[in-house]
SELUMLUM-293701 format. One record per residue: x, y, z of N, C-alpha, C in turn; residue in one letter. Coordinates in steps of 0.05 Angstrom, whole numbers, padded with zeros to 5 digits, always signed. Atoms other than C-alpha are relative to their C-alpha. Layout:
XYZXYZXYZA;...
***
This chain:
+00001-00023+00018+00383+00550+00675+00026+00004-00015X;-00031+00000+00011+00459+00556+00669+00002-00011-00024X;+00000+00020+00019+00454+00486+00623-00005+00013-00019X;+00013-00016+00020+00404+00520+00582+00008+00015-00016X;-00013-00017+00018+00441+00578+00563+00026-00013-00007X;-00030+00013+00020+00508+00534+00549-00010-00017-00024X;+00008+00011+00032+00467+00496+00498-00007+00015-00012X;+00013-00022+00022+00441+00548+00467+00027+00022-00016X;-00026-00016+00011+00514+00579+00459+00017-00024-00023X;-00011+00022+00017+00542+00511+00432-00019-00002-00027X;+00005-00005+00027+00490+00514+00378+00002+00018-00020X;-00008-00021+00016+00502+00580+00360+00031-00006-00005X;-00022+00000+00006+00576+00562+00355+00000-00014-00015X;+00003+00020+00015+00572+00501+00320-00034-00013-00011X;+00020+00008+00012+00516+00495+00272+00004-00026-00014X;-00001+00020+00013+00487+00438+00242+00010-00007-00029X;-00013+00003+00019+00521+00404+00193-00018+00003-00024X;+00021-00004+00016+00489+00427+00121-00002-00035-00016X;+00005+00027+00010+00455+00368+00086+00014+00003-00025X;-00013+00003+00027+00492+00342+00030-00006-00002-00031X;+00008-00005+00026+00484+00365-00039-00016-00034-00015X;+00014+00013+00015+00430+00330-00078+00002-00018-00027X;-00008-00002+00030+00457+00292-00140-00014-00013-00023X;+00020+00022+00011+00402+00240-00157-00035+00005+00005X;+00029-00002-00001+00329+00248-00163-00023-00009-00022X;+00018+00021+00016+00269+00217-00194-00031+00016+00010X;+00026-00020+00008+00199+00253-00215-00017-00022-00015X;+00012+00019+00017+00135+00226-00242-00022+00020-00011X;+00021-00019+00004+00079+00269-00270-00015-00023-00031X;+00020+00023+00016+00025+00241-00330-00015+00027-00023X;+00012-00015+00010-00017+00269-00381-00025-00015-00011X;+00033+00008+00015-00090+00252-00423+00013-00037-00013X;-00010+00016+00018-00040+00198-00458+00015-00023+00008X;-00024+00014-00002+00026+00177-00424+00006+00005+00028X;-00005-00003-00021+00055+00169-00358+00033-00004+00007X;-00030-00010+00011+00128+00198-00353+00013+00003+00030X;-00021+00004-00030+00180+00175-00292+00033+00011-00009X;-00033+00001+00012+00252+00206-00303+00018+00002+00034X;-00019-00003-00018+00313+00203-00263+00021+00014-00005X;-00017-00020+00019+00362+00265-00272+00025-00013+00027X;-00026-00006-00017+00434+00254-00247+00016+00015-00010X;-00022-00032+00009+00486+00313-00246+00023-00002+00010X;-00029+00007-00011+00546+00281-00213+00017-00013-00013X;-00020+00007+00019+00604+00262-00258+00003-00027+00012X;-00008+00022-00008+00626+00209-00214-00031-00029-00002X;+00025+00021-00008+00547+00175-00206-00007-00008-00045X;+00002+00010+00021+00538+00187-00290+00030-00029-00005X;-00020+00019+00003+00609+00149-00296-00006-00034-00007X;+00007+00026-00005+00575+00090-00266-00022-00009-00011X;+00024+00009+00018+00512+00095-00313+00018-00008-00022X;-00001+00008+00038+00541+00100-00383+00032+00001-00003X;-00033+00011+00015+00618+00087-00371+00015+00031-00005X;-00011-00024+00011+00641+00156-00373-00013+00022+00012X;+00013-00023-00024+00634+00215-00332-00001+00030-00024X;+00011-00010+00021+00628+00253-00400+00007+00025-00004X;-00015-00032-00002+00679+00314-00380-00018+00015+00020X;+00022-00014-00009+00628+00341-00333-00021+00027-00002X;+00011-00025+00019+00596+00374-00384-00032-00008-00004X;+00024+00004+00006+00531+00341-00387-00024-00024+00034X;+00014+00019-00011+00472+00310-00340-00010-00019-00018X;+00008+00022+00015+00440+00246-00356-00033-00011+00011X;+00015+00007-00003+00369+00232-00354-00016-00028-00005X;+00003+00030+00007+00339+00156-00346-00027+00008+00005X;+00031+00005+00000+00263+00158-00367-00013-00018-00013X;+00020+00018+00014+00205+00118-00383-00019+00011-00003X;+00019-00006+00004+00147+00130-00421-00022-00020+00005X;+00029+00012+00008+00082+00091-00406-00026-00002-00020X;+00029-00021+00007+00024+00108-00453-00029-00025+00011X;+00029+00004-00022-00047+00096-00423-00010-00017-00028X;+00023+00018+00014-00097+00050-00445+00004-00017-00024X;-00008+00017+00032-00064+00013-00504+00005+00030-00024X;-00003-00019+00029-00056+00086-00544+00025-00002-00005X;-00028-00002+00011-00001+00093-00587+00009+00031+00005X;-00006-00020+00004+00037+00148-00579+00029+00000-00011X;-00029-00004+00007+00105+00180-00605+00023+00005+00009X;-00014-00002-00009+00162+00180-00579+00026+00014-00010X;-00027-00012+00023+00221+00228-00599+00015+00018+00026X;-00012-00013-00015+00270+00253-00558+00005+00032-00005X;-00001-00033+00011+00275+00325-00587-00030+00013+00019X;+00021-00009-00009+00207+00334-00548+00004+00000+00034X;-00003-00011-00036+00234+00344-00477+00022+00017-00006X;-00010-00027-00007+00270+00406-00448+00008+00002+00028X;-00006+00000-00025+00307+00410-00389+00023+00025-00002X;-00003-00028-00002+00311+00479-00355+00007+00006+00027X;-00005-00011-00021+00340+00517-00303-00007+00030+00018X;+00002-00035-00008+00318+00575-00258+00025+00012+00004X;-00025-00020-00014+00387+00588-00237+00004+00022-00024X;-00003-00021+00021+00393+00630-00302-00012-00009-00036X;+00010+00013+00018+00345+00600-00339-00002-00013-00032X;-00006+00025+00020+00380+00561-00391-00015-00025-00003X;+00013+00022-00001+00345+00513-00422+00014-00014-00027X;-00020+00016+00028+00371+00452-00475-00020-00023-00002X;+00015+00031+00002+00345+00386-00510+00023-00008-00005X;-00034+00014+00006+00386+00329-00511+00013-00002-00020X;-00024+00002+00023+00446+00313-00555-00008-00023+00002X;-00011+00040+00010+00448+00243-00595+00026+00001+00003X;-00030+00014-00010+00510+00204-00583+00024+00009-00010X;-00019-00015+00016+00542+00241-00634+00015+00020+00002X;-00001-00025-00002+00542+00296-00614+00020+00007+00036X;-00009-00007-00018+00566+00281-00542+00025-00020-00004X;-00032+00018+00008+00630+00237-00560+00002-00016-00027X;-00008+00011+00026+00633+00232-00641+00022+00005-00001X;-00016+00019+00011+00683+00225-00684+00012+00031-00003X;-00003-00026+00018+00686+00303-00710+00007+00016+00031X;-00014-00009-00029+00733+00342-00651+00008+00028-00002X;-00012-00039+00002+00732+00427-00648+00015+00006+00004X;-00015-00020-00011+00785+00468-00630-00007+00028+00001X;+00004-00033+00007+00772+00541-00618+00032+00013+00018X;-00022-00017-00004+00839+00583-00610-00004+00018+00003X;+00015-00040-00003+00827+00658-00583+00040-00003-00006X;-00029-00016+00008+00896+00702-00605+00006+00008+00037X;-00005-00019-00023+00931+00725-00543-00004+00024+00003X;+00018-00020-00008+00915+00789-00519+00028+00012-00008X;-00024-00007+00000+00969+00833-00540+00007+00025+00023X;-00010-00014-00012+01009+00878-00489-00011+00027-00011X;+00001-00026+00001+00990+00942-00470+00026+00015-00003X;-00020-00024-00001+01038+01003-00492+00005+00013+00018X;-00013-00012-00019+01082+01041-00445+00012+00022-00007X;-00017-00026+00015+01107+01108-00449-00011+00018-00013X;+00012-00020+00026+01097+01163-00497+00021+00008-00027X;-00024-00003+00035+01133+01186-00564-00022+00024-00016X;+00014-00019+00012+01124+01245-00608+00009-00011-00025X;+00006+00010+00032+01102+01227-00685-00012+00018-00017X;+00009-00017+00022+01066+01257-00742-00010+00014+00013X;+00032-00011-00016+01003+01265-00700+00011+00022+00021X;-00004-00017-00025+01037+01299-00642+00003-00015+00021X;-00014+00012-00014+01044+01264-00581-00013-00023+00009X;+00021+00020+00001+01022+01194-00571+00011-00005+00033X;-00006+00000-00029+01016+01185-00494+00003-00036+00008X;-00001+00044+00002+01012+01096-00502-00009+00002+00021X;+00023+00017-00023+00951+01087-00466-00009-00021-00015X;-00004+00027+00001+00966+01030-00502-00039-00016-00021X;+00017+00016+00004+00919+00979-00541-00008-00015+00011X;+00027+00015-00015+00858+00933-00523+00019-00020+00011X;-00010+00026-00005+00888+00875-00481-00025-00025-00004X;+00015+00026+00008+00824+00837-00511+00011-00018-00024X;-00020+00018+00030+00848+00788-00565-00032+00010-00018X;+00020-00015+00018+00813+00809-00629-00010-00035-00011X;+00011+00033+00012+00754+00756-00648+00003-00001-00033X;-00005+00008+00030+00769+00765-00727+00029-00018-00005X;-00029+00013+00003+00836+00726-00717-00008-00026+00023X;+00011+00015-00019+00796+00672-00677+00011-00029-00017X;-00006+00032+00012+00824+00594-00704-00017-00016+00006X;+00025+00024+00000+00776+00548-00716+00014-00029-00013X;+00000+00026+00017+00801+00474-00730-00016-00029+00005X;+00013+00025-00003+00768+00404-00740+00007-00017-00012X;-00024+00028+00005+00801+00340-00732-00023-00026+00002X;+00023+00014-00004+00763+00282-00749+00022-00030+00005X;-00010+00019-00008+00781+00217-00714-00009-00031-00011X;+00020+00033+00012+00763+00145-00758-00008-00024+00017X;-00003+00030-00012+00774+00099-00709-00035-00002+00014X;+00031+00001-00006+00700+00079-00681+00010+00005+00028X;+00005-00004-00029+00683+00110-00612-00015-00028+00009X;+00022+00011-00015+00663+00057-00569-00023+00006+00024X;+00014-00013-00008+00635+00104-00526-00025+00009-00008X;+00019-00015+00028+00594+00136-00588-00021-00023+00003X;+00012+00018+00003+00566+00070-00595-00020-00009+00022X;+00011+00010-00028+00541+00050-00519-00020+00015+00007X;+00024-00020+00002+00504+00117-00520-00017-00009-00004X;+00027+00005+00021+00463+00112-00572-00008-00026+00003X;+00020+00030-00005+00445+00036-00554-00013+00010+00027X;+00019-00018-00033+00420+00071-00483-00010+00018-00004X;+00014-00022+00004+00391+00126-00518-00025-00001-00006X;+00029-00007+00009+00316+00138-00514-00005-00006-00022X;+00011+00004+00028+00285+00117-00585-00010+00008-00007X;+00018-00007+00026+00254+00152-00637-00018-00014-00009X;+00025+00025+00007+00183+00109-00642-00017+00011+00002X;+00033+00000-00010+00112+00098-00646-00006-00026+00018X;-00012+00025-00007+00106+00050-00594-00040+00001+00024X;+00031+00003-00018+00036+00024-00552+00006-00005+00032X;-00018+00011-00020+00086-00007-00501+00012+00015+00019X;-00017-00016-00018+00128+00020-00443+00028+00009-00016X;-00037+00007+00009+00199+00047-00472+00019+00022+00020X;-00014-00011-00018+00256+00072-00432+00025+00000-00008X;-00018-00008+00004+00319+00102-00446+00018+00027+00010X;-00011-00022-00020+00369+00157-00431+00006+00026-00022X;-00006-00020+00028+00378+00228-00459+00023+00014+00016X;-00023-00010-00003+00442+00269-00452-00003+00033-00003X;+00006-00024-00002+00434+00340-00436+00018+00016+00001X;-00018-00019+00002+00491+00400-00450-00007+00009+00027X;-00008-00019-00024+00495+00425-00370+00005-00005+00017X;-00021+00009-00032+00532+00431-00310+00003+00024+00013X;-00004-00027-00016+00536+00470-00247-00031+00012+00012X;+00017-00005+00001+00472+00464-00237-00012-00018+00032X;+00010+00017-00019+00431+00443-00170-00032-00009-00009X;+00023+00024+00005+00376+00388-00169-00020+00022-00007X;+00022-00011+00000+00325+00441-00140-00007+00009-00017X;+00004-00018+00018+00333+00482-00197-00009+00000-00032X;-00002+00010+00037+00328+00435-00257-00031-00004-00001X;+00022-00001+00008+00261+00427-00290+00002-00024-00024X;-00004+00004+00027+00240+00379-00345-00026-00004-00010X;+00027-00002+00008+00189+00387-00391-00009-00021-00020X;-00005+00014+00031+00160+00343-00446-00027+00007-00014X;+00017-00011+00022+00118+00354-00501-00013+00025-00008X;+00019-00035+00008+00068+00419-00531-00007+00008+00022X;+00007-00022-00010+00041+00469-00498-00036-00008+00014X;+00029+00005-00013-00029+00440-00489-00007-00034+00005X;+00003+00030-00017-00007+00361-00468+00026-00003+00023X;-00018-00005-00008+00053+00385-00433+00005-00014+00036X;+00001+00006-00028+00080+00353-00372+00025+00009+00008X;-00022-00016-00017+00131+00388-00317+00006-00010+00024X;-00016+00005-00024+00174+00353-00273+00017+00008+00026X;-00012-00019-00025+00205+00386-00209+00013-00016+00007X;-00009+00020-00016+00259+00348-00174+00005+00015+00027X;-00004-00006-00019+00270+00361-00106+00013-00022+00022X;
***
């Protein structure tokens, strides 16, 4: 009996170890037409080892194939999937290659926030007590520059040869799309593809 209750204290002391975050997963779902397998990865270090570049860990990377059924043709366009999150339900389509390591490089500059006032002082008005100005920086003094770089990304380039295709195709095709998000867990991602009334919805888990 003793035993009994010392195991039962050691598991309450020391719980099991939690399983280790999810970073790879693979989904299959179908529709009247096409039959759609993707694989979402969300780990900087596991994209790295797909496309050469862990991409700032600003973006997942999805590896899918389209099937279509019976010899139909169908179309193929990357702008027609959506991948969504419940965590706060953001949702995005992918970026072309361009878009995730071109040539054209933002800067956004916020103004520093300027110091609050101290003190007080008597003026025209009467007595100004310096409860001081906003320590927000004002967004009309916001810098915007853009530096464009000539030299050819070889990065830019490797993409877009691994990037999903824009077709009409009867055949299997398979490629990858590049999605704006991060911070996000497996359970939570969703991806969708096409309208509203051929629509298919992936879950990874």
């Amino acid at each position: 009996m003793m035993r009994r209750v010392f195991a039962v204290l050691l598991l309450a002391i020391f719980p099991l170890a939690a399983a280790p975050k999810k970073t790879t997963a693979t989904a299959k779902g179908e529709n009247e037409d096409l039959i759609l397998t993707a694989t979402i990865y969300i780990d900087p270090q596991e994209i790295q080892q797909l496309v050469g570049s862990d991409l700032e860990g600003h973006f997942f990377v999805a590896d899918v194939r389209v099937e279509p059924k019976y010899g139909k043709e169908v179309a193929v366009d990357p702008d027609d999937f959506v991948l969504r999150t419940d965590k706060n339900g953001e949702h995005t389509q992918p970026y072309v290659a361009s878009q995730v390591a071109g040539k054209n490089v933002m800067t956004v500059a916020l103004p520093k926030p300027s110091a609050p006032k101290t003190g007080f002082g008597i003026g025209m008005g009467g007595i100004d007590m310096g409860s001081g100005s906003s320590s927000e920086p004002d967004a009309s003094k916001v810098t915007v520059k853009i530096s464009t770089d000539e030299k050819d990304n070889p990065l830019e380039k490797s993409l877009d040869q691994k990037m999903l295709p824009k077709k009409k195709t009867e055949q299997p095709v398979s490629g990858l799309l590049y999605f704006p998000m991060e911070k996000q867990r497996m359970k939570d991602l969703e991806l969708r593809y096409g309208g509203t009334e051929n629509r298919i919805t992936l879950r990874f888990k």
